[in-house]
PyMOL Python script that loads the backbone (N, CA, C, O; Angstrom):
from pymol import cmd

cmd.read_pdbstr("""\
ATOM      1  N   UNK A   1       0.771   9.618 -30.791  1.00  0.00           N
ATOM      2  CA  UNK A   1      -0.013   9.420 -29.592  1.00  0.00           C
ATOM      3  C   UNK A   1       0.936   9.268 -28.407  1.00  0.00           C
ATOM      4  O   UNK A   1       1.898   8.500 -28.448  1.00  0.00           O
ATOM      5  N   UNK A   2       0.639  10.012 -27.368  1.00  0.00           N
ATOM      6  CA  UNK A   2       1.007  10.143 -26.325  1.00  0.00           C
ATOM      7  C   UNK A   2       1.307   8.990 -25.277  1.00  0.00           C
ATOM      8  O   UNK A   2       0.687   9.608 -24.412  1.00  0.00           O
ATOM      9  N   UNK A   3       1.697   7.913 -24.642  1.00  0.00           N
ATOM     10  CA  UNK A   3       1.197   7.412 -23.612  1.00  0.00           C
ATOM     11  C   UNK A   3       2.032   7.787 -21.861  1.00  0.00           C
ATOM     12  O   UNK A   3       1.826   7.021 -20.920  1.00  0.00           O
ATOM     13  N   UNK A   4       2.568   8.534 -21.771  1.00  0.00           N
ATOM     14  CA  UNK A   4       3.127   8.999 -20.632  1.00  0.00           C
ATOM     15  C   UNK A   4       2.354   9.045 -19.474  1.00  0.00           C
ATOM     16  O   UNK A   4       2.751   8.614 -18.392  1.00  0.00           O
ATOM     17  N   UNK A   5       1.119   9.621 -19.690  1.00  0.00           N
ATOM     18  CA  UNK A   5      -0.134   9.396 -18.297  1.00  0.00           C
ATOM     19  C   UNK A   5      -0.346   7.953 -18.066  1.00  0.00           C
ATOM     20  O   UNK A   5      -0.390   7.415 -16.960  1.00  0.00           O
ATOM     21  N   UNK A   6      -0.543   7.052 -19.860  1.00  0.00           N
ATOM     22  CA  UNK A   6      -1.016   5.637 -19.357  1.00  0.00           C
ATOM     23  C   UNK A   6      -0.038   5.057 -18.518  1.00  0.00           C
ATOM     24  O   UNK A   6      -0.509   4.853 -17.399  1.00  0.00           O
ATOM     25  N   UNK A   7       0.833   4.804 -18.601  1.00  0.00           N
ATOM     26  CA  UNK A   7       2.391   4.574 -18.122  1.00  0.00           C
ATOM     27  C   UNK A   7       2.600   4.747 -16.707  1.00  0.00           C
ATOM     28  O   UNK A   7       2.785   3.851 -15.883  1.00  0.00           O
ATOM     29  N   UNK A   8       2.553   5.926 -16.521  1.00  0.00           N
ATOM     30  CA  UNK A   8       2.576   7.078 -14.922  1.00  0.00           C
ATOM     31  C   UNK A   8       1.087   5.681 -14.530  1.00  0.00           C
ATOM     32  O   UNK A   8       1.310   4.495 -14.290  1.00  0.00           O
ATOM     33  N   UNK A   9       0.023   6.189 -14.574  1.00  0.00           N
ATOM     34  CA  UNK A   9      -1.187   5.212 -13.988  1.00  0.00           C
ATOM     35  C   UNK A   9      -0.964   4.082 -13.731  1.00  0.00           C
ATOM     36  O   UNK A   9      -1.293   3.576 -12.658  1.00  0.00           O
ATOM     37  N   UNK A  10      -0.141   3.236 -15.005  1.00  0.00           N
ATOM     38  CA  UNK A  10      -0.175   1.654 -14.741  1.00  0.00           C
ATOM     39  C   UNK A  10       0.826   1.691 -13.283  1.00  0.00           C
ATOM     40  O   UNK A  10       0.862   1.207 -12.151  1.00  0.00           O
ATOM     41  N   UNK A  11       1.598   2.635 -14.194  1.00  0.00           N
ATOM     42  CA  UNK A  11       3.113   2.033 -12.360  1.00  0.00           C
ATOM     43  C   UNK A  11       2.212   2.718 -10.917  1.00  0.00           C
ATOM     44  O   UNK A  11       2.339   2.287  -9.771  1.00  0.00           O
ATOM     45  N   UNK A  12       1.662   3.416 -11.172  1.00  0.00           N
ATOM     46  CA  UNK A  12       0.823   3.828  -9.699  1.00  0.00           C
ATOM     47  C   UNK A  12       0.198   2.832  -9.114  1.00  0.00           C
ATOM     48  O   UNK A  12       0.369   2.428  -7.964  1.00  0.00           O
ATOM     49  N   UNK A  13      -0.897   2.241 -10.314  1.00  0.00           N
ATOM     50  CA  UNK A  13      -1.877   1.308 -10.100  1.00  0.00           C
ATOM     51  C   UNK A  13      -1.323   0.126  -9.829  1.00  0.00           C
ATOM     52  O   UNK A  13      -2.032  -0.459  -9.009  1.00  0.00           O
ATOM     53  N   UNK A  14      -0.129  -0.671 -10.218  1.00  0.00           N
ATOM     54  CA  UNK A  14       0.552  -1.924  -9.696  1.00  0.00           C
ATOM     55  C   UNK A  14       1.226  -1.511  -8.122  1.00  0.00           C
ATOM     56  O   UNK A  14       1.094  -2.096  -7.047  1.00  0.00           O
ATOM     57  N   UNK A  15       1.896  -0.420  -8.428  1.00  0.00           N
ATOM     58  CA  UNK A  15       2.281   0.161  -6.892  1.00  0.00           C
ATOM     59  C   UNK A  15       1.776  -0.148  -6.001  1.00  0.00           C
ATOM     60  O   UNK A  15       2.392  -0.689  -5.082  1.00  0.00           O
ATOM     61  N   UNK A  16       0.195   0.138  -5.949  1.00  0.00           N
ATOM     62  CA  UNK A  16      -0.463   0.452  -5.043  1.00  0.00           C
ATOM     63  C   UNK A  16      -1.420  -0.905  -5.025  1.00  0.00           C
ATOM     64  O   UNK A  16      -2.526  -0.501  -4.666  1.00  0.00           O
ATOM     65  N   UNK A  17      -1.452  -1.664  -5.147  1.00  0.00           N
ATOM     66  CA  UNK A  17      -2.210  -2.890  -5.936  1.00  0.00           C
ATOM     67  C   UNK A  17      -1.421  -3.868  -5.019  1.00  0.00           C
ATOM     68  O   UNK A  17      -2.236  -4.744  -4.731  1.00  0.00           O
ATOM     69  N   UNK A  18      -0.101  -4.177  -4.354  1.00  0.00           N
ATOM     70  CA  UNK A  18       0.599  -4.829  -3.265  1.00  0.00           C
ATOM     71  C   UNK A  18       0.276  -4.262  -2.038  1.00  0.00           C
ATOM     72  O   UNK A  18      -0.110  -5.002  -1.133  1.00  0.00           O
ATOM     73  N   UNK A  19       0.379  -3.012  -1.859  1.00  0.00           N
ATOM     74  CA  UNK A  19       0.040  -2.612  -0.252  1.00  0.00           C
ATOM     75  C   UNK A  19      -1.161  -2.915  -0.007  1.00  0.00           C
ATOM     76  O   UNK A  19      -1.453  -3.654   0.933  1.00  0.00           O
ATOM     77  N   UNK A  20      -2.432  -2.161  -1.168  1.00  0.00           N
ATOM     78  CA  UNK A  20      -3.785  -2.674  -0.599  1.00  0.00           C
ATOM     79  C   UNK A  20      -3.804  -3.829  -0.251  1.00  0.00           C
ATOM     80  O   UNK A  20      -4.076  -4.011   0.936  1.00  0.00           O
ATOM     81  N   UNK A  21      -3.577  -4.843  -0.968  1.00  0.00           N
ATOM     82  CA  UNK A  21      -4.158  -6.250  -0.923  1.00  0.00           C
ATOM     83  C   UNK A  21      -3.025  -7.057   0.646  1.00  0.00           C
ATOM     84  O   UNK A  21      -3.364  -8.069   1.259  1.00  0.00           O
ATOM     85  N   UNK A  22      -2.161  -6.509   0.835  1.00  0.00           N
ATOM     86  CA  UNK A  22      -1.231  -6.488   2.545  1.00  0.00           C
ATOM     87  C   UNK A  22      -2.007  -5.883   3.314  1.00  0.00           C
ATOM     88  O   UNK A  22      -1.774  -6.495   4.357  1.00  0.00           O
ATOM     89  N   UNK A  23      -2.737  -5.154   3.563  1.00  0.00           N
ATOM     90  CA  UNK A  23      -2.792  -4.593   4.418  1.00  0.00           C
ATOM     91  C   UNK A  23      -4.759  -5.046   4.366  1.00  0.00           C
ATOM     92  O   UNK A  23      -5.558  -4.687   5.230  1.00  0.00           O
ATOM     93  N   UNK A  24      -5.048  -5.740   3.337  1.00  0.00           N
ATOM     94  CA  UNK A  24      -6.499  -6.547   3.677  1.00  0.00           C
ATOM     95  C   UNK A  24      -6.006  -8.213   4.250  1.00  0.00           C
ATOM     96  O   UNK A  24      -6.585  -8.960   5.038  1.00  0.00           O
ATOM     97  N   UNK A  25      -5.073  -8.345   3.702  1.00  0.00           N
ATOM     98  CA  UNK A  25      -4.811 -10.047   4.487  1.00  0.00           C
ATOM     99  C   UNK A  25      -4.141  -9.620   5.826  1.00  0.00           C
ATOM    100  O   UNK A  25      -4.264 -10.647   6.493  1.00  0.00           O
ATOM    101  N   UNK A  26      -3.407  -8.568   6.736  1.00  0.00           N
ATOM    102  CA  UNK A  26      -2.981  -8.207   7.563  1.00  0.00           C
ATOM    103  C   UNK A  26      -4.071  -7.793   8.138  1.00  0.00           C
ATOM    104  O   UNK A  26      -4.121  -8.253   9.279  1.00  0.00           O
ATOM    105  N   UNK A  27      -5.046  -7.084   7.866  1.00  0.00           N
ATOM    106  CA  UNK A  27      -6.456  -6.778   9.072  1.00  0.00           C
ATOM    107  C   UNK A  27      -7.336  -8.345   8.893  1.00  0.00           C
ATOM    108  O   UNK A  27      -7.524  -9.056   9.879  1.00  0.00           O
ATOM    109  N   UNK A  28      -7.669  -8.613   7.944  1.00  0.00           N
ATOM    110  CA  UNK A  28      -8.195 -10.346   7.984  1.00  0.00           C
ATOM    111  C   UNK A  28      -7.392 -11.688   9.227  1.00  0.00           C
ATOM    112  O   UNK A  28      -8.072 -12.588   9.720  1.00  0.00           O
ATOM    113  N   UNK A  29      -6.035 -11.524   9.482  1.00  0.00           N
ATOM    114  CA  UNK A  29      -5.278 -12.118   9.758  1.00  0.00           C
ATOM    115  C   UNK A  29      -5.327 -11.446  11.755  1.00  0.00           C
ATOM    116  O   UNK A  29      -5.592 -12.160  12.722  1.00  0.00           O
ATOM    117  N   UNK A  30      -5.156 -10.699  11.774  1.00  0.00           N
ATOM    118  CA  UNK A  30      -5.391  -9.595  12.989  1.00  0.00           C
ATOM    119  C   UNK A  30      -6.740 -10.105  13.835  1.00  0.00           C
ATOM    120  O   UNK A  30      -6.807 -10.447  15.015  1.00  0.00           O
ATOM    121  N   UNK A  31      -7.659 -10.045  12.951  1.00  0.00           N
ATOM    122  CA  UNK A  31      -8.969 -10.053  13.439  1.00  0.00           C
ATOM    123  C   UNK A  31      -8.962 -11.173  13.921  1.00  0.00           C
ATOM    124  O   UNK A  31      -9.205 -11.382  15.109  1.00  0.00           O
ATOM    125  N   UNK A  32      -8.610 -12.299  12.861  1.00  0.00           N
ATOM    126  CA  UNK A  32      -9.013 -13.688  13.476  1.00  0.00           C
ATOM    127  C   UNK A  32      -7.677 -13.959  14.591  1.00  0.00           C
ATOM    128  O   UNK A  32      -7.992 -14.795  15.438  1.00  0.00           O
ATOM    129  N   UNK A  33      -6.331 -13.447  14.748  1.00  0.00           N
ATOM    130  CA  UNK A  33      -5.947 -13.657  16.294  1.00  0.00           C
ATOM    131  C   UNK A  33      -6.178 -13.008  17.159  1.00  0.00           C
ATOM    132  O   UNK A  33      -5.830 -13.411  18.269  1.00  0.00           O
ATOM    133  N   UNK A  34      -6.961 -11.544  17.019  1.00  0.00           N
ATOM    134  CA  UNK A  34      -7.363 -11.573  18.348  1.00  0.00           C
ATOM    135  C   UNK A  34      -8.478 -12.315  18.493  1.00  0.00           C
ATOM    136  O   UNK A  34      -8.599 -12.700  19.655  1.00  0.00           O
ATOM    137  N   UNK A  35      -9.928 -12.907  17.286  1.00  0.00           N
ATOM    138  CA  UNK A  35     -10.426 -13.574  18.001  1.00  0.00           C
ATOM    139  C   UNK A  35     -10.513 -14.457  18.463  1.00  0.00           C
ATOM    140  O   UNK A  35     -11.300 -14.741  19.366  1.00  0.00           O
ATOM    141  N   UNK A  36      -9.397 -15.405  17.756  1.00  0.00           N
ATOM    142  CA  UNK A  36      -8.820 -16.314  18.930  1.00  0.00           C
ATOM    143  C   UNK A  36      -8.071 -16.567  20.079  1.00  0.00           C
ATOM    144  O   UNK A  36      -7.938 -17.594  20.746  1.00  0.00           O
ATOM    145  N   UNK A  37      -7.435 -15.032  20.233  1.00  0.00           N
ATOM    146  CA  UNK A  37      -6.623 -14.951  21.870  1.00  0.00           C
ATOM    147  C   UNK A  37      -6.654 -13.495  22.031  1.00  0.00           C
ATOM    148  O   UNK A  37      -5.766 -12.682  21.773  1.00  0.00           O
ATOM    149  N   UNK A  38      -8.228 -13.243  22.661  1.00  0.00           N
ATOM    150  CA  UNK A  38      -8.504 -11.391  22.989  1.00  0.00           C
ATOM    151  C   UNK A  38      -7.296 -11.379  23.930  1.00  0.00           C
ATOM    152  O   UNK A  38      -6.639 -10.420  23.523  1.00  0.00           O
ATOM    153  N   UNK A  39      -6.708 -11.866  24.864  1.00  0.00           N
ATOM    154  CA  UNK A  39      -5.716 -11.209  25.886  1.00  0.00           C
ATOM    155  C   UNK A  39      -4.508 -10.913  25.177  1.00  0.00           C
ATOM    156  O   UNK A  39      -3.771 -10.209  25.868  1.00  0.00           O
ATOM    157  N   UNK A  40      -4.003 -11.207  23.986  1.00  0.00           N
ATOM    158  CA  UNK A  40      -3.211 -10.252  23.313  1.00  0.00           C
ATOM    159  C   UNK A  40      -3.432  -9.557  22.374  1.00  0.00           C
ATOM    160  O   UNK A  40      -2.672  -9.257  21.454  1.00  0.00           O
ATOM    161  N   UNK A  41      -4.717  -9.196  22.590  1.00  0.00           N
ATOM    162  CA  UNK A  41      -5.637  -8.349  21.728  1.00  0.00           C
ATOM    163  C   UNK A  41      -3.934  -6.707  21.462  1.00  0.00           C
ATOM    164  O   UNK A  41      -3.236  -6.408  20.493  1.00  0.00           O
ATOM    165  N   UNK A  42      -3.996  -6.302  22.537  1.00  0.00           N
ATOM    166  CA  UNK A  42      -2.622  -5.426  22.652  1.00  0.00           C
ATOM    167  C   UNK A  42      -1.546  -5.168  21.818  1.00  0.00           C
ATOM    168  O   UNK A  42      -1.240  -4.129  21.234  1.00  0.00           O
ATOM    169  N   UNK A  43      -0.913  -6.460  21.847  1.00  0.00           N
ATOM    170  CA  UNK A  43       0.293  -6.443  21.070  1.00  0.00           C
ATOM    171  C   UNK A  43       0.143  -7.043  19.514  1.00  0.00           C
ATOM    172  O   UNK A  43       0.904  -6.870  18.562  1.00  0.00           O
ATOM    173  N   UNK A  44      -1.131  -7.828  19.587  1.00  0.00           N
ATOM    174  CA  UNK A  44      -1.099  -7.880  18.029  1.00  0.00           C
ATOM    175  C   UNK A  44      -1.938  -6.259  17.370  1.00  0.00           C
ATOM    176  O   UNK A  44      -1.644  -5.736  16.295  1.00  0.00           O
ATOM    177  N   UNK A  45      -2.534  -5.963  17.928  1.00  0.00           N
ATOM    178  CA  UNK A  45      -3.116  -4.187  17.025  1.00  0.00           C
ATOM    179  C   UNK A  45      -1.670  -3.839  16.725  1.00  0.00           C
ATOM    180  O   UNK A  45      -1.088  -3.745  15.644  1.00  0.00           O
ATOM    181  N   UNK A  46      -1.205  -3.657  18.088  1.00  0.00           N
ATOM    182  CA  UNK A  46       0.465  -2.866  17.817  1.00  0.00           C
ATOM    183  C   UNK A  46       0.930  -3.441  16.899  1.00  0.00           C
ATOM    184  O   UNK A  46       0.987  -2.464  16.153  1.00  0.00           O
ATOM    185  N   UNK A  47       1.400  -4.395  16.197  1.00  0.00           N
ATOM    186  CA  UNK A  47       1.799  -5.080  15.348  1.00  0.00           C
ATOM    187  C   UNK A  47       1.286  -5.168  14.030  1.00  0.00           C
ATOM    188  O   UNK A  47       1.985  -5.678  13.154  1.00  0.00           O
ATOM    189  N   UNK A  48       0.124  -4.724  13.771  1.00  0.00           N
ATOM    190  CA  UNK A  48      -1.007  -4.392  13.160  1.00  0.00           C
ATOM    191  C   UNK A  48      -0.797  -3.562  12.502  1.00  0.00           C
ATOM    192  O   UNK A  48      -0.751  -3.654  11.275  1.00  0.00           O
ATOM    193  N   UNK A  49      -0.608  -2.483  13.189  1.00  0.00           N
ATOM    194  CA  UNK A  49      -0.516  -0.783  13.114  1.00  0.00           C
ATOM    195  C   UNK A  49       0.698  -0.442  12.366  1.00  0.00           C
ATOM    196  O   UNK A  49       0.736   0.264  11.358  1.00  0.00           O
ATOM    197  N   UNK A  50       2.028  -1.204  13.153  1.00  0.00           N
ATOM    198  CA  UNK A  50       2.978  -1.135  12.286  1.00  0.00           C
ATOM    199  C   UNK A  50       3.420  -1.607  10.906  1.00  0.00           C
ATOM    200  O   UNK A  50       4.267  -1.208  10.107  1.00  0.00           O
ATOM    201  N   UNK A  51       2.433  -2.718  10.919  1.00  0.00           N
ATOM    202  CA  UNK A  51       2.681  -3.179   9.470  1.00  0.00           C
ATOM    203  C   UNK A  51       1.707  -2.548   7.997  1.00  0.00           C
ATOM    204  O   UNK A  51       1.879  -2.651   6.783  1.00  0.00           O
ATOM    205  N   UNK A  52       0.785  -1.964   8.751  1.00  0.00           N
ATOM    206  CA  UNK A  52      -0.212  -1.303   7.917  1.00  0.00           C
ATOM    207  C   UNK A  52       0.726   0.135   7.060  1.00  0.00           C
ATOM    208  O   UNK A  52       0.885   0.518   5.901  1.00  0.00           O
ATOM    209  N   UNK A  53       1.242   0.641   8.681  1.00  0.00           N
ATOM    210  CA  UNK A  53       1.664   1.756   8.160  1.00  0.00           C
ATOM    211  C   UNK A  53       3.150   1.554   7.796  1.00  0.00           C
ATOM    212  O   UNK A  53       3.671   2.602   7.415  1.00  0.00           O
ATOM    213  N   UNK A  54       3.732   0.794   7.808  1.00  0.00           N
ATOM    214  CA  UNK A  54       4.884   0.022   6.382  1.00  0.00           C
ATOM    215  C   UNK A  54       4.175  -0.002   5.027  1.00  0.00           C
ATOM    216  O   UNK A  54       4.315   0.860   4.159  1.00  0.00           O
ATOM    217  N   UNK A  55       3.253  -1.285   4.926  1.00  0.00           N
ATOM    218  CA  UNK A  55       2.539  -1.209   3.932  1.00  0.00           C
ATOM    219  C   UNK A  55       2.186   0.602   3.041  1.00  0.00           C
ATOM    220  O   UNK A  55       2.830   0.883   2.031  1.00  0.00           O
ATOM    221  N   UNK A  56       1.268   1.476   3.544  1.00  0.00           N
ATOM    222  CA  UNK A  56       0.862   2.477   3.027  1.00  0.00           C
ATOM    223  C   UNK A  56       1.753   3.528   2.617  1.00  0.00           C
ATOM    224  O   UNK A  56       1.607   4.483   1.854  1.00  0.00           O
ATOM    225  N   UNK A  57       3.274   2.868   3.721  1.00  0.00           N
ATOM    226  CA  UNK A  57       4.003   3.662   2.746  1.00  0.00           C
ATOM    227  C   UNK A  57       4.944   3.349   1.941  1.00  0.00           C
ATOM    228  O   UNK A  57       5.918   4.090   1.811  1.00  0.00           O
ATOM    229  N   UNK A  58       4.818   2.209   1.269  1.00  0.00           N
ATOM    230  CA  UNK A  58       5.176   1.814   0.232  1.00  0.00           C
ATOM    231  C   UNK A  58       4.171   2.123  -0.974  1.00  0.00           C
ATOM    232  O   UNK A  58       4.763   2.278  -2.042  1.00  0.00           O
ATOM    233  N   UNK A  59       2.668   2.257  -1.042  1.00  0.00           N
ATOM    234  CA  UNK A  59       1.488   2.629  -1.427  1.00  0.00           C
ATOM    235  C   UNK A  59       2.473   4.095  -2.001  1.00  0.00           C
ATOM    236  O   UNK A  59       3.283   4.254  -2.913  1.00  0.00           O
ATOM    237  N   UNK A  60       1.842   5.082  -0.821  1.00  0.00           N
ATOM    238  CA  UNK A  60       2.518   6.304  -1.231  1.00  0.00           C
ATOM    239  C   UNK A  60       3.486   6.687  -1.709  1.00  0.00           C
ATOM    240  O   UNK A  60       3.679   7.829  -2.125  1.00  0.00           O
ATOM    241  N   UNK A  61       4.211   5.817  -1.718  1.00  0.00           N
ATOM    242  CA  UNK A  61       5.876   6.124  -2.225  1.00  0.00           C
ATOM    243  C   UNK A  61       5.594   5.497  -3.932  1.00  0.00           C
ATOM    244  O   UNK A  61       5.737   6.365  -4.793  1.00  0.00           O
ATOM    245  N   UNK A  62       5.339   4.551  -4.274  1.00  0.00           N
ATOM    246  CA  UNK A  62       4.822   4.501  -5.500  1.00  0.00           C
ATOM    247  C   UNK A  62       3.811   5.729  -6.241  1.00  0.00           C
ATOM    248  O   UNK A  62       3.830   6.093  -7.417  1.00  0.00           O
ATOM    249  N   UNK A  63       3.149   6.097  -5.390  1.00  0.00           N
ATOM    250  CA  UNK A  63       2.473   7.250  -6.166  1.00  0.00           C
ATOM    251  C   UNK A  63       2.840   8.335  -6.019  1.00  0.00           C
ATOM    252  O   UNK A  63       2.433   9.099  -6.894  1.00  0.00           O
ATOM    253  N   UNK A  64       3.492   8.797  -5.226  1.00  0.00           N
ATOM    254  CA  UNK A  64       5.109   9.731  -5.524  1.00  0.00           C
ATOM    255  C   UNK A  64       6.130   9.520  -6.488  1.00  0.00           C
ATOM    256  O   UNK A  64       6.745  10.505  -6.899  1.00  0.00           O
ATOM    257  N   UNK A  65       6.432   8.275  -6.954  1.00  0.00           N
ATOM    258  CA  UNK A  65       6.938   8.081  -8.172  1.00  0.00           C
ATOM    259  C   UNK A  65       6.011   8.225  -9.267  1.00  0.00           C
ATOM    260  O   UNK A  65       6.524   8.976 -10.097  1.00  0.00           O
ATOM    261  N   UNK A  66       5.164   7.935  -9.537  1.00  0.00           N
ATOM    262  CA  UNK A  66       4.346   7.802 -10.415  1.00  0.00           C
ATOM    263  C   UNK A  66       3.976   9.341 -10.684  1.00  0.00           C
ATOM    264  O   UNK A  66       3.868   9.409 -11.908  1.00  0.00           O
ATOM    265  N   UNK A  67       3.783  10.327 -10.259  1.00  0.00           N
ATOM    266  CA  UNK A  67       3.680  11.411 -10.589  1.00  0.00           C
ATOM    267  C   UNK A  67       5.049  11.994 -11.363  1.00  0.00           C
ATOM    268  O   UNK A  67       5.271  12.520 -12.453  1.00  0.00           O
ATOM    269  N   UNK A  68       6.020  11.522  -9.930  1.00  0.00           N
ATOM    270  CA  UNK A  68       7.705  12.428 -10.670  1.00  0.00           C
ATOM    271  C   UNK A  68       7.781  11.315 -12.072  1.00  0.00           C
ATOM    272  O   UNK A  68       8.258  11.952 -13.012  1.00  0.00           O
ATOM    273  N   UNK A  69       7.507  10.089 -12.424  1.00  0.00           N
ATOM    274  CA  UNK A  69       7.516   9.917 -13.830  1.00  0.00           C
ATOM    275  C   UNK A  69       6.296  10.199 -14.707  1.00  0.00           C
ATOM    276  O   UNK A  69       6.087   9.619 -15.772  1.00  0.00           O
ATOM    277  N   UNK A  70       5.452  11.205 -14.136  1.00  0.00           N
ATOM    278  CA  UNK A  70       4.361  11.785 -15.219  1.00  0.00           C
ATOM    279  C   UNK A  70       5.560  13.205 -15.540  1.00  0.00           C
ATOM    280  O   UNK A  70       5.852  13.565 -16.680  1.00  0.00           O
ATOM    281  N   UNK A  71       6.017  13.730 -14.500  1.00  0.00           N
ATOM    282  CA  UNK A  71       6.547  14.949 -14.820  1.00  0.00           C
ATOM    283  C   UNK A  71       7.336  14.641 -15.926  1.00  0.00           C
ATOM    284  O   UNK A  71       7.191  14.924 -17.115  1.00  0.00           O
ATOM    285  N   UNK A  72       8.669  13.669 -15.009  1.00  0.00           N
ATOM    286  CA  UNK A  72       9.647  13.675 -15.983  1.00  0.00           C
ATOM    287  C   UNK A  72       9.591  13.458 -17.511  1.00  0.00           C
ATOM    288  O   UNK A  72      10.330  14.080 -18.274  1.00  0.00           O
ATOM    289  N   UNK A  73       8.781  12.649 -17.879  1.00  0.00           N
ATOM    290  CA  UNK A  73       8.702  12.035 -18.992  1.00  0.00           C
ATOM    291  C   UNK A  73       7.572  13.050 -19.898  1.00  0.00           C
ATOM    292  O   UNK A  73       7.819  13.316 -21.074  1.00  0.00           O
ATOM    293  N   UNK A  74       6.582  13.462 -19.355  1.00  0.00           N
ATOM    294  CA  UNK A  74       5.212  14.055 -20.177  1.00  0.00           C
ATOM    295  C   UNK A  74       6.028  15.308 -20.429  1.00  0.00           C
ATOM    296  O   UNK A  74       5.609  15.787 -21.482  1.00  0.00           O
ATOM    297  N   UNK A  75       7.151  16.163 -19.860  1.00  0.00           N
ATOM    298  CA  UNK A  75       7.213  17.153 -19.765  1.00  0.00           C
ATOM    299  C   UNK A  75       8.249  17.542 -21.343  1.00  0.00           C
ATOM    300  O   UNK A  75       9.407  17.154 -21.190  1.00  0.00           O
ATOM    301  N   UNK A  76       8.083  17.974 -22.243  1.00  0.00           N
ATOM    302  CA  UNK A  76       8.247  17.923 -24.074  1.00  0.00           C
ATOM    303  C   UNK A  76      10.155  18.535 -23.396  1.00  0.00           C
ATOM    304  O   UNK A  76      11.055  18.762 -24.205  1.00  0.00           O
TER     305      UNK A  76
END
""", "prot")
cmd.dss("prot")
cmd.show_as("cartoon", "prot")
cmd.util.cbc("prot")
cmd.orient("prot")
C-alpha cells in the first residue's frame, strides 16, 4: 500500500492550517482596531494587507511543496 498522496495531503493540510488560522486572528484583530480608532483606519488595513499577504504565502509555498513531494516521492 501506497501512502505518498496521504503524506503529500497531510504536509499541505498542516501547511496551510497556520496561515489560515493568521490571517483569521489578523482580520479579527484589524476589525476590532479600527473599530476602536476609525482615524487609523489607513495604516492599520495597510498593515493588514501586508501581513495577510505574508501569511498566504507561506500557505502557497507549502502547497508547492506538497505537490513537488507528491512528485518526488509517488514517482516509481
Amino acid at each position: 500500500m501506497d501512502f505518498q498522496g496521504l503524506a503529500a495531503g497531510i504536509a499541505v493540510g498542516f501547511g496551510v492550517l497556520g496561515p489560515g488560522v493568521g490571517i483569521g486572528i489578523l482580520t479579527a484583530k484589524s476589525s476590532e482596531a479600527i473599530g476602536r480608532n476609525p482615524d487609523a483606519a489607513g495604516a492599520i488595513r495597510t498593515n493588514m494587507i501586508l501581513g495577510a499577504a505574508l501569511a498566504e504565502g507561506l500557505g502557497i509555498l507549502s502547497f508547492v511543496l506538497g505537490i513537488l513531494l507528491y512528485l518526488k516521492i509517488g514517482t516509481p
